[in-house]
Steps between C-alpha positions, in 0.01 A plus 500: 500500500351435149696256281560814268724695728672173596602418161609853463753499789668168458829478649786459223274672241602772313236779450445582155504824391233703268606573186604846496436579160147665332378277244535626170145500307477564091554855555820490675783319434768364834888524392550173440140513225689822344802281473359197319346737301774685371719161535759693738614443833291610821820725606515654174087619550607601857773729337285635255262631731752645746725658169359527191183625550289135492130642588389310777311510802561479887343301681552489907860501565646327260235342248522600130242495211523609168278532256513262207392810237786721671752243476480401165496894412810537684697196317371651191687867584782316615522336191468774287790620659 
């Protein structure tokens, strides 16, 4: 056995997990991006996409994107409001 696969199945080790998230490039902004951005709380970008009509993106399962251009669009209707 090759020290790689020893070092990989150490006893008492937990196995780490991949990240199960896409990375978010320039484009495409994650929740928690949209939320910094608009200086609100991830849940609240979560809601918004589920209720009121936040354009977003699915991604897999359970992986949102939104579009920076489409989210500041829709703060600015809800504003207007």
């Amino acid at each position: 056995m090759g020290k790689g696969l020893a070092l990989l199945n150490q006893p008492g080790e937990k196995r780490r997990r991949r990240p199960r998230t896409v990375p978010a490039s320039a484009d495409w902004l994650s929740p928690k991006q949209a939320a910094a951005h608009l200086g609100v709380s991830v849940t609240a970008i979560y809601a918004a996409c589920k209720t009121h009509g936040l354009p977003h993106s699915k991604v897999g399962h359970s992986t949102i994107r939104i579009r920076p251009k489409l989210l500041d669009a829709w703060m600015d209707d809800r504003s207007s409001k």
